[in-house]
Jmol script that loads the backbone (N, CA, C; Angstrom):
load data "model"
ATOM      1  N   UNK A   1     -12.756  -4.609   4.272  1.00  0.00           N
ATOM      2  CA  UNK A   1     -11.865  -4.263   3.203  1.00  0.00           C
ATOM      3  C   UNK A   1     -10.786  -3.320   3.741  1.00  0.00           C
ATOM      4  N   UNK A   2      -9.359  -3.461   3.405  1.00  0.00           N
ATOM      5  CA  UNK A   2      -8.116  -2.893   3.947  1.00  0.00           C
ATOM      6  C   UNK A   2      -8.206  -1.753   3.202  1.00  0.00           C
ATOM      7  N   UNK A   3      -7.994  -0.519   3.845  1.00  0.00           N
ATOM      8  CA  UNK A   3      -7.767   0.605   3.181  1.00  0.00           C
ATOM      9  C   UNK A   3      -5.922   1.329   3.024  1.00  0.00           C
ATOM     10  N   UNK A   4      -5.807   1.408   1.891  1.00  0.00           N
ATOM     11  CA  UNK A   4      -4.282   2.457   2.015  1.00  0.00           C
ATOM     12  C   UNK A   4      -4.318   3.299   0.939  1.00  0.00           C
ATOM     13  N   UNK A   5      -3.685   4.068   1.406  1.00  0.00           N
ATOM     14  CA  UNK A   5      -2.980   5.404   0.760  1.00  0.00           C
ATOM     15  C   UNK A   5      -2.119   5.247  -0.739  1.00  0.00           C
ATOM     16  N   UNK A   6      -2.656   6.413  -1.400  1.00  0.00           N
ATOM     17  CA  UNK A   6      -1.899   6.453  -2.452  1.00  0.00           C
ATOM     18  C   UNK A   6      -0.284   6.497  -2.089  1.00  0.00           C
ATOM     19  N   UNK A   7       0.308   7.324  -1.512  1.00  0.00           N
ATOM     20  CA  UNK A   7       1.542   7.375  -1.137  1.00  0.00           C
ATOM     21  C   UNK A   7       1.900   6.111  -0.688  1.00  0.00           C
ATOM     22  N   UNK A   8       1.432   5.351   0.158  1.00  0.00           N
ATOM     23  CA  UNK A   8       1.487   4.410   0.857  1.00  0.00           C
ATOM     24  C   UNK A   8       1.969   2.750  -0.988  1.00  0.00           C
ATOM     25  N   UNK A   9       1.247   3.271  -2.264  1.00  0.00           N
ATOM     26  CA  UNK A   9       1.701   2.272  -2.871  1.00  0.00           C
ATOM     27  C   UNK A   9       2.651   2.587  -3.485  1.00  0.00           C
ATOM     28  N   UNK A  10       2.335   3.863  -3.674  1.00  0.00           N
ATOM     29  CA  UNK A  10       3.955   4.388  -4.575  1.00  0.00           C
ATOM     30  C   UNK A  10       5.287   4.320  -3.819  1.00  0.00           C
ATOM     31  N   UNK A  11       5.243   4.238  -2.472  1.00  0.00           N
ATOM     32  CA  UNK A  11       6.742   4.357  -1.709  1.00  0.00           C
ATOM     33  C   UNK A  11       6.851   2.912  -2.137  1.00  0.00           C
ATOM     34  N   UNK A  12       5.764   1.339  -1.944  1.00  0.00           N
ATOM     35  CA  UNK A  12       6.310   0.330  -2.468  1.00  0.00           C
ATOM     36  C   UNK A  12       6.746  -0.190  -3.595  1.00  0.00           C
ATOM     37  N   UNK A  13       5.857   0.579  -5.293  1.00  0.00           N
ATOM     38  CA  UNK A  13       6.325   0.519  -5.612  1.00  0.00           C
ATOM     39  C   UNK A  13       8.215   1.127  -5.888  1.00  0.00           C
ATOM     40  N   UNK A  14       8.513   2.194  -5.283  1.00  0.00           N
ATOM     41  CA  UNK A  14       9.766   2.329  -5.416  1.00  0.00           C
ATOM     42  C   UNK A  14      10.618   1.873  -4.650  1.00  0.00           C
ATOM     43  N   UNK A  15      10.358   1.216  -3.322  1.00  0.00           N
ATOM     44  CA  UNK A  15      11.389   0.244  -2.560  1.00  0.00           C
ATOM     45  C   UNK A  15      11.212  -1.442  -3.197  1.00  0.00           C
ATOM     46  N   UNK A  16      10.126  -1.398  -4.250  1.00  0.00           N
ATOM     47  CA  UNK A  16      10.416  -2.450  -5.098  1.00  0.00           C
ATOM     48  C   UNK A  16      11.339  -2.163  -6.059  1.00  0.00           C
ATOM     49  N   UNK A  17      11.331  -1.087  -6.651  1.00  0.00           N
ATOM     50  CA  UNK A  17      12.474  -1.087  -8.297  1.00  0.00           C
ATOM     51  C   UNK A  17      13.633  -0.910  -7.012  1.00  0.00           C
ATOM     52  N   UNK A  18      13.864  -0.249  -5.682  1.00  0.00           N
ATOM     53  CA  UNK A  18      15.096  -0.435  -5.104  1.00  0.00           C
ATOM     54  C   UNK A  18      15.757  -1.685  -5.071  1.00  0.00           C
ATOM     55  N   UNK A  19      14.942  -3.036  -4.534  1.00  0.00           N
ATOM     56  CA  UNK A  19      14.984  -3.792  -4.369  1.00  0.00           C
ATOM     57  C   UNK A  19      15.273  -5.145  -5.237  1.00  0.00           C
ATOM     58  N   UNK A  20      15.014  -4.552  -6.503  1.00  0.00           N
ATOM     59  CA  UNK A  20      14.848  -5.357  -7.652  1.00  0.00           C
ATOM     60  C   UNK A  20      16.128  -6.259  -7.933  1.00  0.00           C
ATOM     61  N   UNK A  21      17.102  -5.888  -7.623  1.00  0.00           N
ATOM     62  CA  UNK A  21      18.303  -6.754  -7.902  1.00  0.00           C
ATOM     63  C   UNK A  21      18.676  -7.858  -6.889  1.00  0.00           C
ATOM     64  N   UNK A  22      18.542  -7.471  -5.173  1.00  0.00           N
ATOM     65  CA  UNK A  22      18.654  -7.871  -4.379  1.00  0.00           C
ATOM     66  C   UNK A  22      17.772  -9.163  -4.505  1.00  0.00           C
ATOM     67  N   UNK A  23      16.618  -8.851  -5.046  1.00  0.00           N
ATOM     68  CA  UNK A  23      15.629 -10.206  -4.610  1.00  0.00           C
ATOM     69  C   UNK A  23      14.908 -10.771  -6.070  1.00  0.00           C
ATOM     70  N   UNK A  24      15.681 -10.178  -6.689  1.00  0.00           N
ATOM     71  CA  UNK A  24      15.392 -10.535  -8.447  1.00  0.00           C
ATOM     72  C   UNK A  24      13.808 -10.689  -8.515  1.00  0.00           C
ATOM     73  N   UNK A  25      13.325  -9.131  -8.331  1.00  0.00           N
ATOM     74  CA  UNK A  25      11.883  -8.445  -8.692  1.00  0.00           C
ATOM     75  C   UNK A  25      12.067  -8.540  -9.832  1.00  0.00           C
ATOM     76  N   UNK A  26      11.061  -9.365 -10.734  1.00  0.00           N
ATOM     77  CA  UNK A  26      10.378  -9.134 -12.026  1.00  0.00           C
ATOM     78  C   UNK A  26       8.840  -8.909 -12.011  1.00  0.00           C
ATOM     79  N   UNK A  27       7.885  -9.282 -11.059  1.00  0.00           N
ATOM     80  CA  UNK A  27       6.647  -8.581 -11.690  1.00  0.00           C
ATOM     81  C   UNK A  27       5.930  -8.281 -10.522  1.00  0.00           C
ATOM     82  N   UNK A  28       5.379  -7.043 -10.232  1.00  0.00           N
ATOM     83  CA  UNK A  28       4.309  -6.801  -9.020  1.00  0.00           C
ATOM     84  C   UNK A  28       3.133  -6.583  -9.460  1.00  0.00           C
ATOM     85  N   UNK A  29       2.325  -7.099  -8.599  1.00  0.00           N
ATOM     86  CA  UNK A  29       0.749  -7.889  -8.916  1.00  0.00           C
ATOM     87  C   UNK A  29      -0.421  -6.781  -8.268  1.00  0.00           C
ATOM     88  N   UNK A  30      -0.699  -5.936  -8.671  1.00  0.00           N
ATOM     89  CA  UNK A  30      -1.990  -4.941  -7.691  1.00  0.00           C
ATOM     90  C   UNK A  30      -3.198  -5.380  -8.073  1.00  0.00           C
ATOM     91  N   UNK A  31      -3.882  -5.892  -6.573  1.00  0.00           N
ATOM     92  CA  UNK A  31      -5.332  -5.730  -6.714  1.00  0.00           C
ATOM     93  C   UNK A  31      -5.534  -5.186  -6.123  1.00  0.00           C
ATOM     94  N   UNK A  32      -5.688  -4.031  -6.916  1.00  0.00           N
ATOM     95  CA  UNK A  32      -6.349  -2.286  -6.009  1.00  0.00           C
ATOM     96  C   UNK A  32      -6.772  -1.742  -7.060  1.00  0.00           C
ATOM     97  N   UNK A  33      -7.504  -0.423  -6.757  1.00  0.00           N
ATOM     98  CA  UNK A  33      -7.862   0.368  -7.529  1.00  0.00           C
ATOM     99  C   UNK A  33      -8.749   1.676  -6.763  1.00  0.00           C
ATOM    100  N   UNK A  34      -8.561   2.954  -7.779  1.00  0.00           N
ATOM    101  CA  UNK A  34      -9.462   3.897  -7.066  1.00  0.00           C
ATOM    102  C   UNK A  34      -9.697   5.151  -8.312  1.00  0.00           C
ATOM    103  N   UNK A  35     -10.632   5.798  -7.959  1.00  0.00           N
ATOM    104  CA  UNK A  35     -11.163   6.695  -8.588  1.00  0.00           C
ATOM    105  C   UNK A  35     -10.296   6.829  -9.436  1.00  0.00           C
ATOM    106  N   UNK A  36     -10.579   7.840 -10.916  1.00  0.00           N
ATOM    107  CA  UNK A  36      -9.811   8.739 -11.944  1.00  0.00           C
ATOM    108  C   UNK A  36      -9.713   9.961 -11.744  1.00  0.00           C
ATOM    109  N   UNK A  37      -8.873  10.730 -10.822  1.00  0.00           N
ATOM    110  CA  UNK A  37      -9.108  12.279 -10.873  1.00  0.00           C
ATOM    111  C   UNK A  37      -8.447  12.732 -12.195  1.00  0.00           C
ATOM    112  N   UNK A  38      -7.722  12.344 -12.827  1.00  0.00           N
ATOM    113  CA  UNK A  38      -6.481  13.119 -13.958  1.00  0.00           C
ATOM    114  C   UNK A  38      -6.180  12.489 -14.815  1.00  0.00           C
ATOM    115  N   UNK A  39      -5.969  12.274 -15.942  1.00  0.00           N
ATOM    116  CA  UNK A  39      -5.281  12.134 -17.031  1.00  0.00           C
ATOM    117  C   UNK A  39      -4.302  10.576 -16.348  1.00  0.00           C
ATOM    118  N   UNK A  40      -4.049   9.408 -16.853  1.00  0.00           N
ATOM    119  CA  UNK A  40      -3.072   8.484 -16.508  1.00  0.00           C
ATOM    120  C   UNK A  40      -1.720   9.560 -16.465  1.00  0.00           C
ATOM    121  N   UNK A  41      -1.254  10.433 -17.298  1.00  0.00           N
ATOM    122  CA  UNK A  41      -0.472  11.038 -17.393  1.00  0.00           C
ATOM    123  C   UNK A  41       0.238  12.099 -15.949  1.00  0.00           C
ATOM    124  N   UNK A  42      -0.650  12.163 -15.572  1.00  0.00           N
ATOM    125  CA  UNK A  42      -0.741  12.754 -14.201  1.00  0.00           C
ATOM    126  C   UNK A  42      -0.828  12.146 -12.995  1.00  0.00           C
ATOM    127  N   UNK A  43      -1.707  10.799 -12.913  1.00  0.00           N
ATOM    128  CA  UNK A  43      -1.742  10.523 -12.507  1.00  0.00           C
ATOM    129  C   UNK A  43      -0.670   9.841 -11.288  1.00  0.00           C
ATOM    130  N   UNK A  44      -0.191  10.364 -10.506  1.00  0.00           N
ATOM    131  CA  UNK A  44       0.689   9.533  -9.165  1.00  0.00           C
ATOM    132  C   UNK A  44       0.624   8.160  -9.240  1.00  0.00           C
ATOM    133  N   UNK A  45      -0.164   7.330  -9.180  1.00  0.00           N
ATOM    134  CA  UNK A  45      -0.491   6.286  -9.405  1.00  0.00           C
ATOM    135  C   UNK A  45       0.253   5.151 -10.784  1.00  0.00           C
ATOM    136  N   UNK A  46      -0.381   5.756 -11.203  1.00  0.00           N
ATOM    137  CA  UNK A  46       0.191   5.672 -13.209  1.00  0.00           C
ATOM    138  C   UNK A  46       1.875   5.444 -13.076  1.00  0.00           C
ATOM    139  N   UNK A  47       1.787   7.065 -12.485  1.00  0.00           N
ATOM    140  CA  UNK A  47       3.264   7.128 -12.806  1.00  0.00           C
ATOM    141  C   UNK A  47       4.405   6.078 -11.740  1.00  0.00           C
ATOM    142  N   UNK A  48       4.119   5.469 -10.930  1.00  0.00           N
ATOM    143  CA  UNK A  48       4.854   4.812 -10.495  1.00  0.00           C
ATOM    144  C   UNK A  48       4.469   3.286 -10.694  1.00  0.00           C
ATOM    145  N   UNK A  49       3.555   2.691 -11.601  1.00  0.00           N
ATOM    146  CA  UNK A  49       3.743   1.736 -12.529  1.00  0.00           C
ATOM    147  C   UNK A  49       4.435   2.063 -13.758  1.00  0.00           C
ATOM    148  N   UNK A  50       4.556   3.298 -14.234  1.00  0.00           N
ATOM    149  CA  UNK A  50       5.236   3.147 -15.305  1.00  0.00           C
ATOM    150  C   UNK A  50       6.949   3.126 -15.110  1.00  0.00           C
ATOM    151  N   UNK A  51       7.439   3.795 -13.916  1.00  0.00           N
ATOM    152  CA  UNK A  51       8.465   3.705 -13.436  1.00  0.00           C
ATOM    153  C   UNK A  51       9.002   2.599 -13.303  1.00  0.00           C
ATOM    154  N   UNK A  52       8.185   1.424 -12.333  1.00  0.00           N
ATOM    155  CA  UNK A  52       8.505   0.319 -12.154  1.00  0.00           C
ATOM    156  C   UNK A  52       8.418  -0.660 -13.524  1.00  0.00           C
ATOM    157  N   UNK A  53       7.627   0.023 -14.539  1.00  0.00           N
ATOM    158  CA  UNK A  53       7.821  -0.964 -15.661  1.00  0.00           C
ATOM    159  C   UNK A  53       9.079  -0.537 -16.646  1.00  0.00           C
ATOM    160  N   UNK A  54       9.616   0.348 -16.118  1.00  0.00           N
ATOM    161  CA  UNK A  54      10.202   1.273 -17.451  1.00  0.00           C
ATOM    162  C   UNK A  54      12.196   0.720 -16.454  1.00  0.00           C
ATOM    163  N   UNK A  55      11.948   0.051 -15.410  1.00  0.00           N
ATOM    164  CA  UNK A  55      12.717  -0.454 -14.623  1.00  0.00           C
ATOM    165  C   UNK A  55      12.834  -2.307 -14.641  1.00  0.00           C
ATOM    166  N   UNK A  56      11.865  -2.350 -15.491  1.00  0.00           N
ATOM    167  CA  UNK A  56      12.181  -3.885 -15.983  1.00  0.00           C
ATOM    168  C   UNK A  56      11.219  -4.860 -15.384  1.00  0.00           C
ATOM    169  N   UNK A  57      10.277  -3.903 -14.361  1.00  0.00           N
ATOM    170  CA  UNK A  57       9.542  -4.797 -13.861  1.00  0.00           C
ATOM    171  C   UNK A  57       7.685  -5.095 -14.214  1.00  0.00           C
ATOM    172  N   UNK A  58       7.298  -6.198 -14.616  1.00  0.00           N
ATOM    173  CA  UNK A  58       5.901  -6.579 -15.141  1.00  0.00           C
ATOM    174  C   UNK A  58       5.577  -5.833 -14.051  1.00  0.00           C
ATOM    175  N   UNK A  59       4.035  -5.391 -14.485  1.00  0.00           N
ATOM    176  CA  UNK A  59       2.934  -4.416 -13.599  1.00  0.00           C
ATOM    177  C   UNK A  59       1.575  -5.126 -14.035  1.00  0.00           C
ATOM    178  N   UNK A  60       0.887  -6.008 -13.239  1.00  0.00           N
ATOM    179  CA  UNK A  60      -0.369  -6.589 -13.675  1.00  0.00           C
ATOM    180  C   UNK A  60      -1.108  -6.032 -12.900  1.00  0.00           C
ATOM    181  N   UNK A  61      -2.048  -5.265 -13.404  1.00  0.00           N
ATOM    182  CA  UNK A  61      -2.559  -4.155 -12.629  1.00  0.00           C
ATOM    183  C   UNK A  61      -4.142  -4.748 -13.135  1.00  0.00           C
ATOM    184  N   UNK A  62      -5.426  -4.620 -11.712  1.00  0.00           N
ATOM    185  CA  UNK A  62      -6.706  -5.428 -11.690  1.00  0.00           C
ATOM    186  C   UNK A  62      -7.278  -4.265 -12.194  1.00  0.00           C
ATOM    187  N   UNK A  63      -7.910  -4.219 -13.193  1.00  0.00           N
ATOM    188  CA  UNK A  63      -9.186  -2.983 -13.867  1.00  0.00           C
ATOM    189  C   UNK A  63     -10.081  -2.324 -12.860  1.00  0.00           C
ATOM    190  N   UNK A  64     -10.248  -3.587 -12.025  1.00  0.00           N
ATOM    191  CA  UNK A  64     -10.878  -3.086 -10.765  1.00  0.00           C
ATOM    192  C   UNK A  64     -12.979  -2.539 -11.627  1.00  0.00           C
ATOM    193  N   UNK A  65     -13.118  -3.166 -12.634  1.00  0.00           N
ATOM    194  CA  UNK A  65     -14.314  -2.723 -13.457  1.00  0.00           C
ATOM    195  C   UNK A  65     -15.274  -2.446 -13.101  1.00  0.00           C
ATOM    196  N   UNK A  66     -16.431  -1.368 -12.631  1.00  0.00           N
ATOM    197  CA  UNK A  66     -16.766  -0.935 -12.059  1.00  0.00           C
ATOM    198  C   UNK A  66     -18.585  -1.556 -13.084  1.00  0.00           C
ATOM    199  N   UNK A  67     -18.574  -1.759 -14.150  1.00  0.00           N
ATOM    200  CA  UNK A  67     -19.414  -1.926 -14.981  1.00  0.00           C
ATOM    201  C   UNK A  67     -19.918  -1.004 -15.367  1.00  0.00           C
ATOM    202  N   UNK A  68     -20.991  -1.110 -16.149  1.00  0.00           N
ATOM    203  CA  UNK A  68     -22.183  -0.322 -17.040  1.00  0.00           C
ATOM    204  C   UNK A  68     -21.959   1.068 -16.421  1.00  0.00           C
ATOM    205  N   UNK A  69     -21.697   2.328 -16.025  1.00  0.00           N
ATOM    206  CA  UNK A  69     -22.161   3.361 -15.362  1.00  0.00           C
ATOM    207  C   UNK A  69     -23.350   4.177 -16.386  1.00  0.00           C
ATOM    208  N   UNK A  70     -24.223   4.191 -16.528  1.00  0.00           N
ATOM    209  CA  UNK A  70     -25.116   4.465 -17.359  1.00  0.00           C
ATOM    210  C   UNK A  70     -25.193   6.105 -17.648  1.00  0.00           C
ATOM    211  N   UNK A  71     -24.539   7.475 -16.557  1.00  0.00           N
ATOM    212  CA  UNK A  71     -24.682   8.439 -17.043  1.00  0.00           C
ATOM    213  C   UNK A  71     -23.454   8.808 -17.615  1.00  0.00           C
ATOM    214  N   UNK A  72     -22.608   8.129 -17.684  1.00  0.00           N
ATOM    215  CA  UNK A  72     -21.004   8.514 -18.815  1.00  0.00           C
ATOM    216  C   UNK A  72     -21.405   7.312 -19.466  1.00  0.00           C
ATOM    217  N   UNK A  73     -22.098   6.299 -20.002  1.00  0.00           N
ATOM    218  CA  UNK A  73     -22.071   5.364 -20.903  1.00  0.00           C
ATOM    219  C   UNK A  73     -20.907   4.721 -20.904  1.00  0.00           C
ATOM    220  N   UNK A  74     -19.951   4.043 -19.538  1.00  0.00           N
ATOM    221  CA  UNK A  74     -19.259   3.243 -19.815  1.00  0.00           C
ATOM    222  C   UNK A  74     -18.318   4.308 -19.261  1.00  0.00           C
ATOM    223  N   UNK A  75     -17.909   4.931 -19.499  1.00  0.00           N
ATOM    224  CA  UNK A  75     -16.830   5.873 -19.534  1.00  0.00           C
ATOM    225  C   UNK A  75     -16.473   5.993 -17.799  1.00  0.00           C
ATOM    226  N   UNK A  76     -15.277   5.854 -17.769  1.00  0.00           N
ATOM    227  CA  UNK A  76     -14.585   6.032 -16.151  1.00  0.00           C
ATOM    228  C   UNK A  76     -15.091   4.461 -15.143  1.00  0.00           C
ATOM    229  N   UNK A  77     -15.292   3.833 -15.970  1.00  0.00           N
ATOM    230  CA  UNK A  77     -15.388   2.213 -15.180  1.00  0.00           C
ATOM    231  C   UNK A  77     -14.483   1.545 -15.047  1.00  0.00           C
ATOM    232  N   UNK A  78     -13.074   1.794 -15.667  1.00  0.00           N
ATOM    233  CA  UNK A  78     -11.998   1.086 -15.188  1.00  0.00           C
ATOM    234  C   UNK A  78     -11.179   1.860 -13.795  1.00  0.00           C
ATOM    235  N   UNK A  79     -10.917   1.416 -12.714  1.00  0.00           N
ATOM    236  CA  UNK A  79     -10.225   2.336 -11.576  1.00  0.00           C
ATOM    237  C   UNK A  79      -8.486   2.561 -12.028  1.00  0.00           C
ATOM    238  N   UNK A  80      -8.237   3.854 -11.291  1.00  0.00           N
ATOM    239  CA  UNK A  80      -6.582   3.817 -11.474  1.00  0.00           C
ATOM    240  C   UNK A  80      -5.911   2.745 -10.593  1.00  0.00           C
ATOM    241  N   UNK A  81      -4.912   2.402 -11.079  1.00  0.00           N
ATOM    242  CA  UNK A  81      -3.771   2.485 -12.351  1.00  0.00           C
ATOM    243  C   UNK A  81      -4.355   1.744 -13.124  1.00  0.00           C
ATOM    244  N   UNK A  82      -5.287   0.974 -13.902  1.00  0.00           N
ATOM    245  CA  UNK A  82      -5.705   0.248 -14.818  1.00  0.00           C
ATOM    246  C   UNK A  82      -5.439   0.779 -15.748  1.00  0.00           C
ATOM    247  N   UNK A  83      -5.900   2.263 -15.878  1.00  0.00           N
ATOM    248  CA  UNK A  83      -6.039   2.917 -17.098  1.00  0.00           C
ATOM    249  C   UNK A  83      -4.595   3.400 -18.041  1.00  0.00           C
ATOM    250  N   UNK A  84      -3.862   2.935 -17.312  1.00  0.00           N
ATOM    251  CA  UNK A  84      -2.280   3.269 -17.994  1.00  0.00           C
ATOM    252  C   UNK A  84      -2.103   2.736 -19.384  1.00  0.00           C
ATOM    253  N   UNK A  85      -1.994   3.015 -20.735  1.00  0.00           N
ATOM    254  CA  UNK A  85      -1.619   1.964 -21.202  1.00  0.00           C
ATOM    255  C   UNK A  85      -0.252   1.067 -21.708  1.00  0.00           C
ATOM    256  N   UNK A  86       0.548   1.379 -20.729  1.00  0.00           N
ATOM    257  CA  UNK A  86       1.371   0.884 -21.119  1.00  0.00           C
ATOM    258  C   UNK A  86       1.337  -0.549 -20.809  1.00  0.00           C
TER     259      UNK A  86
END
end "model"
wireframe off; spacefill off
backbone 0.3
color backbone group
């Protein structure tokens, strides 16, 4: 399994909204995901899907579902950026 960096998706997503006219970007596709440290609101992650959506571009982002976790009852089983709701 390929590992990268948070920084590492956010610089693409923003040399994608750069790019967006040049190569007529309408939707970027992530199958990734990783832990919840913060609030979507806070989140680094979050925030540069919402950028790129708030820039015209679809964000289909994989839940990445982690299932049942039985000592939060469910709670924190979707990975970031899933949890955005926009």
């Amino acid at each position: 399994m390929a590992r990268v960096t948070d920084s590492a998706v956010i610089a693409a997503h923003f040399k994608a909204i750069s790019l967006k006219g040049w190569y007529n970007i309408r939707v970027i596709n992530l199958s990734l995901g990783r832990g919840i440290y913060e609030s979507y609101k806070l989140d680094p992650l979050c925030q540069a899907v919402e950028q790129a959506w708030k820039n015209g571009i679809v964000v289909v982002v994989a839940a990445g579902n982690d299932g049942r976790y039985l000592p939060t009852n469910g709670y924190a089983t979707v990975n970031s950026p899933a949890t955005i709701p926009t």
